[in-house]
PDB file with one MODEL, atoms N, CA, C and O in Angstrom:
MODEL        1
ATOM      1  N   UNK A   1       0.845  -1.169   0.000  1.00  0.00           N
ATOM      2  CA  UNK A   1       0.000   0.000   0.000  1.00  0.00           C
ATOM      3  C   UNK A   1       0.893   1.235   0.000  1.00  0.00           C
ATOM      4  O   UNK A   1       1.908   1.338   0.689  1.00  0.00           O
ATOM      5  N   UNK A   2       0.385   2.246  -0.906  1.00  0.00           N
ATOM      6  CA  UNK A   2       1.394   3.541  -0.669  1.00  0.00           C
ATOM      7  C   UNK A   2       0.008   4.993  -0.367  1.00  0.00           C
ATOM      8  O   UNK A   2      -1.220   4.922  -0.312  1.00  0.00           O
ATOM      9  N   UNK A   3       0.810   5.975  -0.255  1.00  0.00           N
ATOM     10  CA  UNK A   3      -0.542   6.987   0.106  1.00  0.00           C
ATOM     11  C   UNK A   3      -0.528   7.584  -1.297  1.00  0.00           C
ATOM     12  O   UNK A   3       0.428   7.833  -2.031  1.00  0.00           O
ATOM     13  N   UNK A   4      -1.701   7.731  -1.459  1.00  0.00           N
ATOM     14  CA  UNK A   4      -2.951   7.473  -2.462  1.00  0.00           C
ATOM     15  C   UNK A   4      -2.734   9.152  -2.971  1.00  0.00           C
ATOM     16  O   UNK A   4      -2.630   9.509  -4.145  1.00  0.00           O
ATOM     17  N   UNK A   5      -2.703   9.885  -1.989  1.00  0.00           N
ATOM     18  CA  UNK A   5      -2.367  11.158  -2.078  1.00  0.00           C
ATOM     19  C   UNK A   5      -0.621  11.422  -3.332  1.00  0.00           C
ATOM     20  O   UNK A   5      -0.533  12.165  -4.309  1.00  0.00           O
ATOM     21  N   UNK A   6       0.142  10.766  -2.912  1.00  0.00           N
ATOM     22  CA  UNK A   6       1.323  10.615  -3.418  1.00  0.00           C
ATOM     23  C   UNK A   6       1.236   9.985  -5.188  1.00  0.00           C
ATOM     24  O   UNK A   6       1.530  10.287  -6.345  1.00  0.00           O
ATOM     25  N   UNK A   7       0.823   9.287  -4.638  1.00  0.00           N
ATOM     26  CA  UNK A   7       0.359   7.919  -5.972  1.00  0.00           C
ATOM     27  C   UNK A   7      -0.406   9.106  -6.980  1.00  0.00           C
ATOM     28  O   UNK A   7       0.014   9.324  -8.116  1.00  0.00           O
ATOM     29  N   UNK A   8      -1.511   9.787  -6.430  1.00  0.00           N
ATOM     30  CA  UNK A   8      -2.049  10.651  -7.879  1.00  0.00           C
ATOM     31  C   UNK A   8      -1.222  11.577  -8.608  1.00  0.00           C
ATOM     32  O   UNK A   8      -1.439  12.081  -9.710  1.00  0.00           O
ATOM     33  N   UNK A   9      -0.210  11.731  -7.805  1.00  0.00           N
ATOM     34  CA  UNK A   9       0.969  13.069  -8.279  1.00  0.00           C
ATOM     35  C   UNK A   9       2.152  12.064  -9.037  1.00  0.00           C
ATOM     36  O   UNK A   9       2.947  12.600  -9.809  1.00  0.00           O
ATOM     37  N   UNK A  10       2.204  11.045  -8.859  1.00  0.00           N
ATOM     38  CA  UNK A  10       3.226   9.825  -9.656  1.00  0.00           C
ATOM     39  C   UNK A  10       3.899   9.208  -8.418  1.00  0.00           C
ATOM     40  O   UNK A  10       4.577   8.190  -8.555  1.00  0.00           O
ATOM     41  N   UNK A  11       3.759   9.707  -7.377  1.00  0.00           N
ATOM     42  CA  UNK A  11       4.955   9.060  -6.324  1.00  0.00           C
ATOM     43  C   UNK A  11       4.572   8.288  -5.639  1.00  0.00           C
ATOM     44  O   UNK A  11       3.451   8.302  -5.131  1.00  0.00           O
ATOM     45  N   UNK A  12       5.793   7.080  -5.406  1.00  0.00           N
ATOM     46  CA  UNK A  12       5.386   5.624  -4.326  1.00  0.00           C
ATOM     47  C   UNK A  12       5.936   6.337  -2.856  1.00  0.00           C
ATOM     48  O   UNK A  12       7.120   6.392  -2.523  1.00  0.00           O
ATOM     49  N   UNK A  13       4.914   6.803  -2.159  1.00  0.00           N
ATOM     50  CA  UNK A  13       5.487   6.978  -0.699  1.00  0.00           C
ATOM     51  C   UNK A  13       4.743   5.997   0.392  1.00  0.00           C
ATOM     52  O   UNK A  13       3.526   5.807   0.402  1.00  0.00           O
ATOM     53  N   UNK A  14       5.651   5.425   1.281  1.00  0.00           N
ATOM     54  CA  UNK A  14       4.710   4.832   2.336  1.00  0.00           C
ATOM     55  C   UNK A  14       4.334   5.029   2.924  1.00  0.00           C
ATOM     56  O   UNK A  14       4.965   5.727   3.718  1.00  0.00           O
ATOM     57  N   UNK A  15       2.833   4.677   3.300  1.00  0.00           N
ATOM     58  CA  UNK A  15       1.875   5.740   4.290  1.00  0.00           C
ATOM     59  C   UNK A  15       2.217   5.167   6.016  1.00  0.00           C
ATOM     60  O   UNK A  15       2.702   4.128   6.464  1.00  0.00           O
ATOM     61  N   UNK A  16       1.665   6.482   6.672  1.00  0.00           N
ATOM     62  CA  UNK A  16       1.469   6.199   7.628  1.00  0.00           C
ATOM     63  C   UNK A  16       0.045   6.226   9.128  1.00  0.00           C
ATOM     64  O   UNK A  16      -0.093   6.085  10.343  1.00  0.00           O
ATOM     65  N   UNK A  17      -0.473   6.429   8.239  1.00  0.00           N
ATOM     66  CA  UNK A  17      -2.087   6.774   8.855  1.00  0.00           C
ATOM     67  C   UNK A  17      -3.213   6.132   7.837  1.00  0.00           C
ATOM     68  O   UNK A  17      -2.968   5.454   6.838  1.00  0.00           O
ATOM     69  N   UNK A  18      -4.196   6.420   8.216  1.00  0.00           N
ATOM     70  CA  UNK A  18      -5.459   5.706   6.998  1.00  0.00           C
ATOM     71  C   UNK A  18      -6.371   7.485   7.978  1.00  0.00           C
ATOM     72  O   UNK A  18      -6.531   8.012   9.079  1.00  0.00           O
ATOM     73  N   UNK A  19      -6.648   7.634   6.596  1.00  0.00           N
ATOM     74  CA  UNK A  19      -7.938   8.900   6.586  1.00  0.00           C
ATOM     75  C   UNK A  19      -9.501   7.797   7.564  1.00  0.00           C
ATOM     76  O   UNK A  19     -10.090   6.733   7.375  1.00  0.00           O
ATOM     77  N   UNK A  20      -9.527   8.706   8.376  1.00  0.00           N
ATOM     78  CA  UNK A  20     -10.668   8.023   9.411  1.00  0.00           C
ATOM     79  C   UNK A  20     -12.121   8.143   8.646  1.00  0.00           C
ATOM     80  O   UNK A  20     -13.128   7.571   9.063  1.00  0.00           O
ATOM     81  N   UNK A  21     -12.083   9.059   7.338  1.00  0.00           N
ATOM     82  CA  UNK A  21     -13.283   9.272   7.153  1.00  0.00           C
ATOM     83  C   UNK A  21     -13.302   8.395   5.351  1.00  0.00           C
ATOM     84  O   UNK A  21     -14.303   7.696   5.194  1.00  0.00           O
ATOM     85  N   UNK A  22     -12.700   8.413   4.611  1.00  0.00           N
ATOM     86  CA  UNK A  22     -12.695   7.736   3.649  1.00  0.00           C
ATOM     87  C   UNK A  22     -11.822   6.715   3.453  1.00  0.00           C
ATOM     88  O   UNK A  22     -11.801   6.070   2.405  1.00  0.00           O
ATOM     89  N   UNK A  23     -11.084   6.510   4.389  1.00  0.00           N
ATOM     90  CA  UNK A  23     -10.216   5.045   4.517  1.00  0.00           C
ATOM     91  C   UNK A  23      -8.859   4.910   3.335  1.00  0.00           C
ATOM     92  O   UNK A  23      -8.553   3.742   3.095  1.00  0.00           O
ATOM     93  N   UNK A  24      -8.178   5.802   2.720  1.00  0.00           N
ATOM     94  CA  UNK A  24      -7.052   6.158   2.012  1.00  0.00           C
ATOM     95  C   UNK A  24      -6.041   6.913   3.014  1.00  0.00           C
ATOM     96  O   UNK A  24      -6.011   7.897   3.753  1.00  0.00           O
ATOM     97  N   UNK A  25      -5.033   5.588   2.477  1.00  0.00           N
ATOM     98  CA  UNK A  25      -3.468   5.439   2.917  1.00  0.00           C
ATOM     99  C   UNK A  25      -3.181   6.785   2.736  1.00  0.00           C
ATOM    100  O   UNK A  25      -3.563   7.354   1.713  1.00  0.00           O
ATOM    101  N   UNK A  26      -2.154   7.740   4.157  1.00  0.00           N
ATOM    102  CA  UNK A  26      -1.429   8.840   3.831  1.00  0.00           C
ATOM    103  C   UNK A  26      -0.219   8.816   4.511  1.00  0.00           C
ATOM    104  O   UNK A  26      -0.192   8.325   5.639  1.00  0.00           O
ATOM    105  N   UNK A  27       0.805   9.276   3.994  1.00  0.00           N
ATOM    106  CA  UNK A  27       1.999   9.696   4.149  1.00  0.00           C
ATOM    107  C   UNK A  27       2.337  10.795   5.213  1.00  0.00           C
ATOM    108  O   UNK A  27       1.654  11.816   5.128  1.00  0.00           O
ATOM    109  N   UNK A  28       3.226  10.751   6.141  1.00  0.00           N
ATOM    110  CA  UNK A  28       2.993  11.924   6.918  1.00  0.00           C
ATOM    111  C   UNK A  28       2.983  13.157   6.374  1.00  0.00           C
ATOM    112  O   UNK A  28       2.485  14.041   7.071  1.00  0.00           O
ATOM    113  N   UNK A  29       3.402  13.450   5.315  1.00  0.00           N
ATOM    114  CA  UNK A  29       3.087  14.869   4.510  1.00  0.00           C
ATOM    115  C   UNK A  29       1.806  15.179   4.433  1.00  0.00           C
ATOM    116  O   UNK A  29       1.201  16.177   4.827  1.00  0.00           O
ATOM    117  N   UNK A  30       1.463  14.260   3.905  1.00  0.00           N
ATOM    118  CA  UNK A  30      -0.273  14.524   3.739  1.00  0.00           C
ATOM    119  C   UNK A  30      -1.435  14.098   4.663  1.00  0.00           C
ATOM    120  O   UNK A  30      -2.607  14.394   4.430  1.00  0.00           O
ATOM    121  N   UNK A  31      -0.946  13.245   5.931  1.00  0.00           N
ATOM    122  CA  UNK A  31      -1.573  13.340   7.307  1.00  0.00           C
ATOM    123  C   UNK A  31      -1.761  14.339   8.207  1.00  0.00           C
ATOM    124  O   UNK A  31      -0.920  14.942   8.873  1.00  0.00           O
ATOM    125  N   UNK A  32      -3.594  14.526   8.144  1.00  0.00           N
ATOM    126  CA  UNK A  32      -3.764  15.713   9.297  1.00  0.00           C
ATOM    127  C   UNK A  32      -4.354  15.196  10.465  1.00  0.00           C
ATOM    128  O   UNK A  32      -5.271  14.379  10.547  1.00  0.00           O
ATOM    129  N   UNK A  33      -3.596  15.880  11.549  1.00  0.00           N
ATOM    130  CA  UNK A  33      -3.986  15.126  12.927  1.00  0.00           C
ATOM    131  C   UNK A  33      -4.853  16.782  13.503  1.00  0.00           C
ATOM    132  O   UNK A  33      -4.652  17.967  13.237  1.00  0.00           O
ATOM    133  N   UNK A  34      -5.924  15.989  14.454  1.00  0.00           N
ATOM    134  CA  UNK A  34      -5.840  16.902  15.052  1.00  0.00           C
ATOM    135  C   UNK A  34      -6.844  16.174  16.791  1.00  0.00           C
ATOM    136  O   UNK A  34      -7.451  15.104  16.760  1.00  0.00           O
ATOM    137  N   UNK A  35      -6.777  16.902  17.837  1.00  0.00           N
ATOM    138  CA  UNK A  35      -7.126  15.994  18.467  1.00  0.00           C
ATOM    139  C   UNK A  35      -8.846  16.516  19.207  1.00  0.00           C
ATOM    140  O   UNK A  35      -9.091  17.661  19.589  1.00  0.00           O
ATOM    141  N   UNK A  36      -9.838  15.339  19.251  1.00  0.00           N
ATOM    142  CA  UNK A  36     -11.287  15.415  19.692  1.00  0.00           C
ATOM    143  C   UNK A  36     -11.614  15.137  20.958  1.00  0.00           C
ATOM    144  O   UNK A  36     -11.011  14.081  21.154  1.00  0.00           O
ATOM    145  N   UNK A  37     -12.162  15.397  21.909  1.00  0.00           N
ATOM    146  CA  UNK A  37     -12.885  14.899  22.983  1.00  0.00           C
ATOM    147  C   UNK A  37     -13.997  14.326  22.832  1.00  0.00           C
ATOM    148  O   UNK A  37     -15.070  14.793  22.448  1.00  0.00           O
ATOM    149  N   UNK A  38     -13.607  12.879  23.267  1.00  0.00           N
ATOM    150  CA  UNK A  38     -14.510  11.789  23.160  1.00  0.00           C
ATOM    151  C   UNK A  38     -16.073  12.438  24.133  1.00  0.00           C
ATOM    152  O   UNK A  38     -16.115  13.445  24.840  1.00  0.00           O
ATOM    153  N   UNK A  39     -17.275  11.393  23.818  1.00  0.00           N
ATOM    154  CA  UNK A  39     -18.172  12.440  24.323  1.00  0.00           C
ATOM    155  C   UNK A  39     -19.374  10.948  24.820  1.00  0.00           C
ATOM    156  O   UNK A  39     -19.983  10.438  23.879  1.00  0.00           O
ATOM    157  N   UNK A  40     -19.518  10.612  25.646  1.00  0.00           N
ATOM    158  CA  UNK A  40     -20.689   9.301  25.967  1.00  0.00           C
ATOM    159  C   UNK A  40     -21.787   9.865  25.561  1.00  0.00           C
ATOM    160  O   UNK A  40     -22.108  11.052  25.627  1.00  0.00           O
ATOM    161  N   UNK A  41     -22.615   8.557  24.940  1.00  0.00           N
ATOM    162  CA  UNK A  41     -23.683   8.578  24.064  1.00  0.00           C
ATOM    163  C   UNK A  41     -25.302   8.089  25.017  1.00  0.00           C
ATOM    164  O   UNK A  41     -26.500   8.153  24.745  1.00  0.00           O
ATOM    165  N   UNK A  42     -24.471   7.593  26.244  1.00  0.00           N
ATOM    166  CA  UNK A  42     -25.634   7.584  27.021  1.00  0.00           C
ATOM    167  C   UNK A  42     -25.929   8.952  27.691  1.00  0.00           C
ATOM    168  O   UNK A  42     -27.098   9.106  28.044  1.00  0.00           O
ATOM    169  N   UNK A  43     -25.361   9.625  27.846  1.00  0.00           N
ATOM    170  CA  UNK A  43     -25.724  11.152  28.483  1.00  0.00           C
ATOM    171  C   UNK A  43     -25.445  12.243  27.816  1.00  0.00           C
ATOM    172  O   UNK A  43     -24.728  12.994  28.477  1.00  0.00           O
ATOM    173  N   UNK A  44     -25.786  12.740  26.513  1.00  0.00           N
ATOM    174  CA  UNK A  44     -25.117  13.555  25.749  1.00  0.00           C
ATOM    175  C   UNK A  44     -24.469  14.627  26.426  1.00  0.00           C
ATOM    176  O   UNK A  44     -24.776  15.192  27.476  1.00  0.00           O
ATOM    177  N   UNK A  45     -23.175  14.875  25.357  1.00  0.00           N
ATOM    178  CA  UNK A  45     -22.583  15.869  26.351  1.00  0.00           C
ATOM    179  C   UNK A  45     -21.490  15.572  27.519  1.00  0.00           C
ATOM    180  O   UNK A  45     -20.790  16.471  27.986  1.00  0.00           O
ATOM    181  N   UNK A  46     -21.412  14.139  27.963  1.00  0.00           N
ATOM    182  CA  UNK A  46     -20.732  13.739  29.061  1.00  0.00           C
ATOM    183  C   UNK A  46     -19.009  13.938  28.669  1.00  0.00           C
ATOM    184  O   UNK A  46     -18.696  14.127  27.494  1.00  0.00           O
ATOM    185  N   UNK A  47     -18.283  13.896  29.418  1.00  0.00           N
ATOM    186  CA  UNK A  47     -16.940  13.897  28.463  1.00  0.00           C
ATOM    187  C   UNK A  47     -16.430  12.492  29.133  1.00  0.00           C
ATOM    188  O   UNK A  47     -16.674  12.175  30.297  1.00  0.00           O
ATOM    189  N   UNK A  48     -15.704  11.729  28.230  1.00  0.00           N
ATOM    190  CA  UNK A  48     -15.654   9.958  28.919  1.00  0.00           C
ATOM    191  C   UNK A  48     -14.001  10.004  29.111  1.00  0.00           C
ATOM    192  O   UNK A  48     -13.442   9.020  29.597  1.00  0.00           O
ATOM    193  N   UNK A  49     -13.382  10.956  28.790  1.00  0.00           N
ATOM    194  CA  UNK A  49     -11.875  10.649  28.772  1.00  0.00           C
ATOM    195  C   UNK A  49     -11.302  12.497  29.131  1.00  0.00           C
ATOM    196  O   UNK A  49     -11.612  13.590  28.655  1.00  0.00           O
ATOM    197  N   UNK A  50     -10.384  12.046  30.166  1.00  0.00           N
ATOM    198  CA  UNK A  50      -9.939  13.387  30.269  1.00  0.00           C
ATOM    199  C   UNK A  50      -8.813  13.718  29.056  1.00  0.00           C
ATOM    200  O   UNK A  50      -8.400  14.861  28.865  1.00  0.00           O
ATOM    201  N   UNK A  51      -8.432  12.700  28.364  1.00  0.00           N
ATOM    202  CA  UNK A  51      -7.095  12.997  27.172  1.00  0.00           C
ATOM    203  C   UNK A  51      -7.695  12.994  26.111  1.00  0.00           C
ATOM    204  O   UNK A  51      -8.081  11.932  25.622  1.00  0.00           O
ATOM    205  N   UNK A  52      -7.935  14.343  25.440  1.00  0.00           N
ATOM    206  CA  UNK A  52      -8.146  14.161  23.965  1.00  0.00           C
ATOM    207  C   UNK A  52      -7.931  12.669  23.184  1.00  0.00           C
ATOM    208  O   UNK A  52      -7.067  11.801  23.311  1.00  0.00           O
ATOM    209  N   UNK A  53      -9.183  12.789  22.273  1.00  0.00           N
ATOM    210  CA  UNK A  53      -8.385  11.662  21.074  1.00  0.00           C
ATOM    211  C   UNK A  53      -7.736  11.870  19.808  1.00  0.00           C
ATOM    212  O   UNK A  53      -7.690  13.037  19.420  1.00  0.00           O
ATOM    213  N   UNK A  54      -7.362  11.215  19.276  1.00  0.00           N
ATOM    214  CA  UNK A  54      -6.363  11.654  18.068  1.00  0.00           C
ATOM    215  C   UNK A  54      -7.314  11.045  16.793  1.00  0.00           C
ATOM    216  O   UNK A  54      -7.824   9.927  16.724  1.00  0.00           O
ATOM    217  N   UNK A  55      -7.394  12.362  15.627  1.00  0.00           N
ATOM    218  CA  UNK A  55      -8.143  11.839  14.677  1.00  0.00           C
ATOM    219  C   UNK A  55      -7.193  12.586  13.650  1.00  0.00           C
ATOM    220  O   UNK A  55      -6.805  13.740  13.467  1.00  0.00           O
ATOM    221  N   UNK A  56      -6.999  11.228  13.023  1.00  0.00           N
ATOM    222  CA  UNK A  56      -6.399  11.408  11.804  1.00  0.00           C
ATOM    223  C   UNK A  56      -6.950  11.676   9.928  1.00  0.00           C
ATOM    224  O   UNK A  56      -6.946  10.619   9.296  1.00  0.00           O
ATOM    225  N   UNK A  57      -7.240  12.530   9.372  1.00  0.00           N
ATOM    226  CA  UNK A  57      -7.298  12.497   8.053  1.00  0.00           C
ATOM    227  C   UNK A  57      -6.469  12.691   7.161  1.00  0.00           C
ATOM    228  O   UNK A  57      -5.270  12.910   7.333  1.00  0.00           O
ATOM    229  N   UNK A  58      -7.167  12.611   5.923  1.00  0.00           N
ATOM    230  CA  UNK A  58      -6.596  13.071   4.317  1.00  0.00           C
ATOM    231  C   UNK A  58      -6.749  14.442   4.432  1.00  0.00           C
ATOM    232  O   UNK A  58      -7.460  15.044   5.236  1.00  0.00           O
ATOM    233  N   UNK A  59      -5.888  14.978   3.396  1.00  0.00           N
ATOM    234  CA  UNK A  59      -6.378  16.604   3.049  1.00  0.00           C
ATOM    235  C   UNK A  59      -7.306  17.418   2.677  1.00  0.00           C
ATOM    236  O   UNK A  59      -7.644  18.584   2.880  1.00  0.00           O
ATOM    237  N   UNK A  60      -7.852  15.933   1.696  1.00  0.00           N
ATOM    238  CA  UNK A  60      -9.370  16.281   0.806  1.00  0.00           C
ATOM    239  C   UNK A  60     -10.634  16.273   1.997  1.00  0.00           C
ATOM    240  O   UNK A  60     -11.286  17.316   2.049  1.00  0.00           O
ATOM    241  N   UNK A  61     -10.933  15.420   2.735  1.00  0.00           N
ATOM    242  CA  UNK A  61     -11.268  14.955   3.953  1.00  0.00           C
ATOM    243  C   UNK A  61     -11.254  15.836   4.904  1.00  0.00           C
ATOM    244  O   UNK A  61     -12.349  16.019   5.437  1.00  0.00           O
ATOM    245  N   UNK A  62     -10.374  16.446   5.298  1.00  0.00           N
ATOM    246  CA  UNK A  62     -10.509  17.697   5.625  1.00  0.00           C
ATOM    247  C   UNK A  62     -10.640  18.801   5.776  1.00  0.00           C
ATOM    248  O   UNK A  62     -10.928  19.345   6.842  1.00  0.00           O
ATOM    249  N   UNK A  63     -10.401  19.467   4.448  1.00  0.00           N
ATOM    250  CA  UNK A  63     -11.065  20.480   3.603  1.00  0.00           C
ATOM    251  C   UNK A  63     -12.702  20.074   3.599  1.00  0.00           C
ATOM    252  O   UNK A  63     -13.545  20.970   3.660  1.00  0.00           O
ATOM    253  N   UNK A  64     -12.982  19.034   3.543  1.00  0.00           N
ATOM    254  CA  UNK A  64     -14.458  18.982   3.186  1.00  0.00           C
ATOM    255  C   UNK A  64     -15.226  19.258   4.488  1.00  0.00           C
ATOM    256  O   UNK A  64     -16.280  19.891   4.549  1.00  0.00           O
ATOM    257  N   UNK A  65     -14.601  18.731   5.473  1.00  0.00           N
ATOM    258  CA  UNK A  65     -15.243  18.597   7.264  1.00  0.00           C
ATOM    259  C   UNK A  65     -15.280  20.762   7.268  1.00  0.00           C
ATOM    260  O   UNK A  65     -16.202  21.510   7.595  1.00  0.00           O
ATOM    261  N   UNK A  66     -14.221  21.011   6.888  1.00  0.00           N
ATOM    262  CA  UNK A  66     -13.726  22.644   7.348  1.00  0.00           C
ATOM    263  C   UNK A  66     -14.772  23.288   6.368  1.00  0.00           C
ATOM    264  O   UNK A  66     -14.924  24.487   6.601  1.00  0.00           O
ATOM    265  N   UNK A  67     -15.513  22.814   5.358  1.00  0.00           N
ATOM    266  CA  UNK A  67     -16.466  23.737   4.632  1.00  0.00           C
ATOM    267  C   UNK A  67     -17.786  23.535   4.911  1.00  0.00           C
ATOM    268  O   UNK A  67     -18.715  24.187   4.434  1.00  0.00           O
ATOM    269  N   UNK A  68     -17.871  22.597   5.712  1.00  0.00           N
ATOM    270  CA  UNK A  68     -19.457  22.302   6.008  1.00  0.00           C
ATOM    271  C   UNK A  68     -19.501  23.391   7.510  1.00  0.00           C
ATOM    272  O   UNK A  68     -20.546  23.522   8.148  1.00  0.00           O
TER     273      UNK A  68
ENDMDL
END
């Protein structure tokens, strides 16, 4: 597997993340992290973890989350 991101521009790079929202291999160049607070679904609103979580995407993937 190489990141998919790389691969459309001609290049074999090896990824290191998978986009959480469309499931394509990325390279740390093109891996965006950023981190969420988990949230329980039995009490909306609750916070279940005092340590952020880590959510990883694509670029495209994230541009798209940032325009809605």
């Amino acid at each position: 597997m190489n990141c998919y991101e790389c691969a459309q521009a001609g290049r074999t790079t090896e990824p290191v993340a998978i986009c959480r929202v469309c499931g394509a291999a990325v390279c740390p160049e093109h891996v965006r992290s950023e981190s969420v607070v988990l949230r329980g679904t039995a009490q909306p609103g609750e916070v279940i973890h005092d340590i952020p979580a880590r959510r990883l995407t694509c670029p495209v993937c994230r541009a798209a989350e940032q325009d809605t």
